[in-house]
C-alpha positions, -999 to +999 in steps of 0.1 A: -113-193-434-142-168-418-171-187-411-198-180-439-177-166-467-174-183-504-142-182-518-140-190-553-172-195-574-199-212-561-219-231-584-257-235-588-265-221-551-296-205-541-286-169-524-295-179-490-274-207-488-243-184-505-256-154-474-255-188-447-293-178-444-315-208-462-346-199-442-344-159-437-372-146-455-356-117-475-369-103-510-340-115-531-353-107-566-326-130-577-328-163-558-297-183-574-257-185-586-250-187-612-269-172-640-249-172-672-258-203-693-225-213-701-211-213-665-240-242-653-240-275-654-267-299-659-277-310-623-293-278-613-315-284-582-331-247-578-346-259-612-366-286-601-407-276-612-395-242-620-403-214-639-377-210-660-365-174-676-340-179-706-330-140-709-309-128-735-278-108-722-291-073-731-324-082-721-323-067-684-302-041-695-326-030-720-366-033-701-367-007-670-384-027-648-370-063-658-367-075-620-404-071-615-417-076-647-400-110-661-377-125-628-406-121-601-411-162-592-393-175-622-349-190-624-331-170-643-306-182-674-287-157-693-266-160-722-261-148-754-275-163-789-249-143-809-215-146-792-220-180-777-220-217-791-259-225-804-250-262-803-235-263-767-268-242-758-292-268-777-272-299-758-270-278-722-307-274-725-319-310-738-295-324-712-317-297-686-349-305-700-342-343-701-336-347-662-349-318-645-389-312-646-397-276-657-430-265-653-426-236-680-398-218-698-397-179-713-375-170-737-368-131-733-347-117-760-340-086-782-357-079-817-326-080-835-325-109-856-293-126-843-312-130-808-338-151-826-311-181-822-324-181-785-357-193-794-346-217-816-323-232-792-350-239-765-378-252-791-352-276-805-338-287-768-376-292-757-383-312-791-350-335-782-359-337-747-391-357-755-406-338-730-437-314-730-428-279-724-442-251-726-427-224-743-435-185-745-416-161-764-411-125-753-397-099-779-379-065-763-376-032-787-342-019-785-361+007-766-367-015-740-407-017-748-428-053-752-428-058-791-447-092-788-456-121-762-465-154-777-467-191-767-441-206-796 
């Protein structure tokens, strides 16, 4: 094995350590491995007093500038309200919410109705989690324009 080369997939790993390079100051927009909901577990250090971004999938395909405009200094989560389990969502999350201390979460999803789910899932997983959250809810056009940005 080469020194400083992951085989496999890594799991929940900020990008320095996967680059060998933990104090490097480099402008990695996205500062942690995994992303995609389903594919973390529970114990998720880079979480720790974050700001946390729940995106839904077509989310950063969608807003032109998504990097600077919703990732600058927040963890990113992706997954998608539609095609994934709700239930394992709500559990994932009240499990998250339950041991890790968030200082904030944003929901980022589409206008379509089906991506609503992704809202519900994180105000029920804050409500289970006894825990005092707060949550904000962006709303993307299928244009990729700002429809609405709320506290929920």
């Amino acid at each position: 094995m080469k020194p400083n080369i992951i085989e496999g997939c890594p799991s929940c790993s900020s990008i320095g350590e996967l680059a060998g390079k933990s104090e490097e100051k480099k402008d990695y927009r996205l500062a942690h491995w995994p992303i995609q909901i389903k594919l973390m577990g529970t114990v998720i250090p880079f979480l720790d007093n974050a700001d946390l971004l729940v995106a839904a999938d077509c989310t950063a395909f969608t807003v032109q500038d998504f990097h600077e405009r919703f990732l600058k200094d927040r963890k990113l989560l992706i997954g998608c309200p539609k095609l994934d389990n709700a239930q394992l969502y709500v559990e994932k999350f009240t499990e998250i919410f339950s041991n890790i201390p968030i200082k904030s979460v944003t929901c980022l999803r589409m206008e379509v109705p089906c991506c609503s789910g992704m809202t519900a899932v994180l105000k029920e997983a804050i409500k289970l989690s006894g825990k005092d959250i707060p949550l904000d809810e962006t709303i993307i056009g299928v244009k990729g324009n700002v429809l609405s940005e709320m506290g929920v």
